[in-house]
Structure formats: structure tokens, C-alpha cells
N, C-alpha and C positions, 0 to 999 in steps of 0.2 A: 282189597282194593285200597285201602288206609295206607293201610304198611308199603304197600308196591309205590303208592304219590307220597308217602314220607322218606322212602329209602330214597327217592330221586330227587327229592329236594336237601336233602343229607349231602346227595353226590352233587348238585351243582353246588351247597355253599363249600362243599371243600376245594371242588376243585376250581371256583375263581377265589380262595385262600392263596392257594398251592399259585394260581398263576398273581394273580399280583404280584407274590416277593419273586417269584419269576421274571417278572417285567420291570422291576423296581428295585434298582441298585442302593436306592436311600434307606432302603429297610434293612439292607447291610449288617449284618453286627460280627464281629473278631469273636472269639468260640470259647465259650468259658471254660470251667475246669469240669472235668466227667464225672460222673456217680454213676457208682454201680449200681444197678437195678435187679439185677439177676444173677443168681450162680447156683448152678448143678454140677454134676461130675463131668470134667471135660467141656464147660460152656460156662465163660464170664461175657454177662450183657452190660456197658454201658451207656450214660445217654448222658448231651453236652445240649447247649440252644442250637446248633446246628449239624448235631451228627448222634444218629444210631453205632455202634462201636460192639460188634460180637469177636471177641475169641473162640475157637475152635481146635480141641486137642484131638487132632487127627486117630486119637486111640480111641476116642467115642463117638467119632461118625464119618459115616462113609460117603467119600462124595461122586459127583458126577456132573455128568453135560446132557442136555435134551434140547432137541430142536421144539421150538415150542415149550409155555409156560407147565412145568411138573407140578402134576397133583399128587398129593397124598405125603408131602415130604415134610422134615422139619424145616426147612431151609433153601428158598431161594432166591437167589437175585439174577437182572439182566446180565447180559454180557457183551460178545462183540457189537460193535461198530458194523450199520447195515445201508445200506442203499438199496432198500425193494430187498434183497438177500443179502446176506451174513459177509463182511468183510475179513477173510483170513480162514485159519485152521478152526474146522471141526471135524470132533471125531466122539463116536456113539457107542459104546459096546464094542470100539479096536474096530468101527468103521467111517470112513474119512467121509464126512458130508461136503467141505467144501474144502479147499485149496488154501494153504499161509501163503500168505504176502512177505514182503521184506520186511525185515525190523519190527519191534512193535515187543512183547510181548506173550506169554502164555501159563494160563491155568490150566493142567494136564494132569491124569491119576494114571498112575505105571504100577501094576500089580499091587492093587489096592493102595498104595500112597498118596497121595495130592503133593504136588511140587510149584512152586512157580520161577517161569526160566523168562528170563532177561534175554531177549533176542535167537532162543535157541529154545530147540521142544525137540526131542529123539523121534526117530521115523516111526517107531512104534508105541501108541499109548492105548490105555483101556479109554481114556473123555480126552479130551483137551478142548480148548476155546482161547481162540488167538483176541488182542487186542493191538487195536495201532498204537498205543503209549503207555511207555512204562515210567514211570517215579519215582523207584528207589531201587540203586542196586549197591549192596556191599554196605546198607547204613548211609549212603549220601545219595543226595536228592538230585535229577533228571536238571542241573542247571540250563542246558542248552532247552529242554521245556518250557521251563518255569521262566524263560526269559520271552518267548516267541509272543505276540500281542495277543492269542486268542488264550492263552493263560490265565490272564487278566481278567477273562467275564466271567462272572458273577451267576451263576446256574444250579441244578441241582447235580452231584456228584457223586460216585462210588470208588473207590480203589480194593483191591485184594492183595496181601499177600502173608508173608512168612517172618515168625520173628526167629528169635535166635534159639528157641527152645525150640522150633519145627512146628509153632502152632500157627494155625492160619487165623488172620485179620484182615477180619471184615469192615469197614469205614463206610459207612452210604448217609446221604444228605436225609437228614428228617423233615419234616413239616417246617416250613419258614428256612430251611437251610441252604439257600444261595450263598454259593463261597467260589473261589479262584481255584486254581490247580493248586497252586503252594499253599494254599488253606489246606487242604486234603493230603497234600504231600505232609504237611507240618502236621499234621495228625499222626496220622500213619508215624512217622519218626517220633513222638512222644509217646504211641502206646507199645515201640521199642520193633519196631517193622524193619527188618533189614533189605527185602525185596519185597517190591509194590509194582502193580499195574493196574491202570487205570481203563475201567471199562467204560461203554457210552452212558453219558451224562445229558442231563435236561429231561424233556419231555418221555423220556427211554425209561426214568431209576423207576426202581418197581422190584420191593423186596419184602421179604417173610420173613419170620422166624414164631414157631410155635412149639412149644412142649403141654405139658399136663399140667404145668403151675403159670406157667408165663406166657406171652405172644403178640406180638405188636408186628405190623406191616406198613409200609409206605406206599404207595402209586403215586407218580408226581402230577400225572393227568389220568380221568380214568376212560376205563373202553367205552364208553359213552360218548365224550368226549371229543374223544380220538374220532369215531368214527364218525362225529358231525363235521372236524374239521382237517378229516382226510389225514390222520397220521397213524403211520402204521405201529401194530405191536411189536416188542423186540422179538426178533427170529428165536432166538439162544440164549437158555439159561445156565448158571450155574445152580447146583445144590446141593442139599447132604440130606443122608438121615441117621437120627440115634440110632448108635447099636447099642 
């Protein structure tokens, strides 16, 4: 009974942490310089004051899509953009859950690879997960994005993508990490990301990473939370696991 009213007074201080710098642009701060924290074969972890920062060499884990949060995995974070359900392309084990929209974005595995495509995803994949904005394509950043006004706010954030060695980079907003779209985009381009897309951010981020020596997680708001003030969990994750 102890532990059960301590865990819950645990989760309310964090999670009015987590919303202050949510609701509080003053607490604001530009992103210092990263330290590594971690590194295994095929997995460099860094961490900055407002960004978690994992590489992943697609030759040590294998990824995927699940409707709903996956257990048992090294690896996962939110993904599409949802209203009540899933905005855009899902696909489970080469089965299409829901329909792509125009434009936007995707994370997709094609006969065990992880790719990310900049407005285009082939008709047949083993996962994929559509998002409505991408960030970087070709080494230069989503101008016509990073201009539009809701760029500008100040929230918690994640991007994915590919650098030029074919590893994928992971970017997600840590504890106190309220930043703009070109905060995350400007990430992303300094840990050398040539295509990024940008998954739902704010009350949505909600990611993992665990091995045998390491493991740290974010929730920006938790299911408790949520379900006092009616907001829903993300539909669709992405993830991986060691091999």
C-alpha cells in the first residue's frame, strides 16, 4: 500500500515537471553540446538539456510497427499523427492498418531493412508508419516548415531518421525539453541526419530504450493523467530489438 501511494505521488510530481515546461516558454533554453552516455555494438546514446539522441546500426536491431505500445522490446517510441485513429500509412507484418495521406513522410522496413522516404513509401513493406511532416531531406532542412507559425511552439518533440552511413537517428525531447521544429530539425543536422521526419510531439512523446547495462525512458504526460484529462494514448509505435 506504501509503495502503490508513493509510486502515485512519484507520477504526479513528474508529471506537473513535465507540464510546466510544457506550458512555459520562459523556461526555454537553446540545447547545449551532447555527451555520450552510452555505447554498445551498433548503439551510440547521447544526451544534451533538451534531447535524448540514440543511433542505431540497423545491423544490430531489427525494427518494426505495432498498433499499440510493444512490450518486450529494446526500443520504442510514438509515431503517427492521430485524431481518435492513426493519420496516414500503417502496415503490421506486410498488413496495411490504415491508409497514407498526401505528403508527409515515412518509417518503413522492406525485407528486413528500415528506410526513411521523404513523400514516397513502395506499395509493399514488412512495418511502415506515415507522418504528416518531414525535416530533412538530402542534408537540408524542411524551409517552407520551419517557416509556417506553428513551428515556432515551444513543445516536447521527436524526429527519426537516416544518416549517411544508413544508421538511423533517433532525436526525442527529454525531461524540460520544450524546443521549436528547427530546434529538432538543428539536431538532427548536427548529429549528421540527411533524411528526418517528424513524428507527433507534445502530450503524444513517449519513448524507451533498455539494454542489460543501460535504459532510460520519457512519457511526457503519464496514463494516469491522460485519462483524468481525456487524452488519448498514441495509436502507433515505432521499435526495434537487439539481435
Amino acid at each position: 500500500m506504501v509503495i502503490t501511494v508513493l509510486l502515485a505521488v512519484f507520477s504526479f510530481i513528474s508529471d506537473l515537471y513535465n507540464w510546466i515546461y510544457y506550458e512555459n516558454d520562459v523556461l526555454y533554453s537553446e540545447s547545449k553540446k551532447s555527451e555520450i552516455v552510452h555505447e554498445r555494438e551498433g548503439v551510440k546514446i547521447y544526451v544534451n538539456n533538451n534531447f535524448d539522441i540514440m543511433i542505431f546500426n540497423p545491423k544490430n536491431m531489427d525494427f518494426g510497427v505495432s498498433v499499440g505500445k510493444p512490450e518486450n522490446v529494446n526500443f520504442y517510441m510514438n509515431s503517427n499523427f492521430f485524431d481518435e485513429e492513426a493519420l496516414g500509412l500503417v502496415v503490421v507484418n506486410g498488413r496495411r492498418m490504415s491508409s497514407r495521406v498526401k505528403g508527409g513522410g515515412y518509417f518503413y522496413v522492406k525485407d528486413g531493412n528500415p528506410y526513411i522516404g521523404i513523400k514516397r513509401c513502395p506499395g509493399y513493406t514488412d512495418y511502415a508508419s506515415q507522418t504528416i511532416l518531414w525535416g530533412v531531406r538530402d542534408g537540408n532542412p524542411n524551409t517552407y516548415l520551419t517557416k509556417r507559425g506553428h513551428a515556432n511552439v515551444k513543445t516536447y518533440r521527436n524526429i527519426v531518421g537516416k544518416d549517411k552511413n544508413g544508421n538511423i537517428v533517433v532525436i526525442v525531447s527529454n525531461r524540460g525539453g520544450v524546443v521549436t521544429i528547427n530546434d529538432i530539425i538543428n539536431e538532427g543536422l548536427k548529429m549528421g541526419m540527411v533524411d528526418g521526419i517528424l513524428f507527433d510531439g507534445g502530450t503524444s512523446v513517449d519513448y524507451k530504450y533498455k539494454d542489460n547495462k543501460y535504459s532510460n525512458k520519457f512519457k511526457s504526460l503519464s496514463g494516469r493523467f491522460k485519462k483524468i484529462g481525456g487524452v488519448d494514448e498514441p495509436p502507433v509505435y515505432i521499435y526495434g530489438n537487439l539481435n
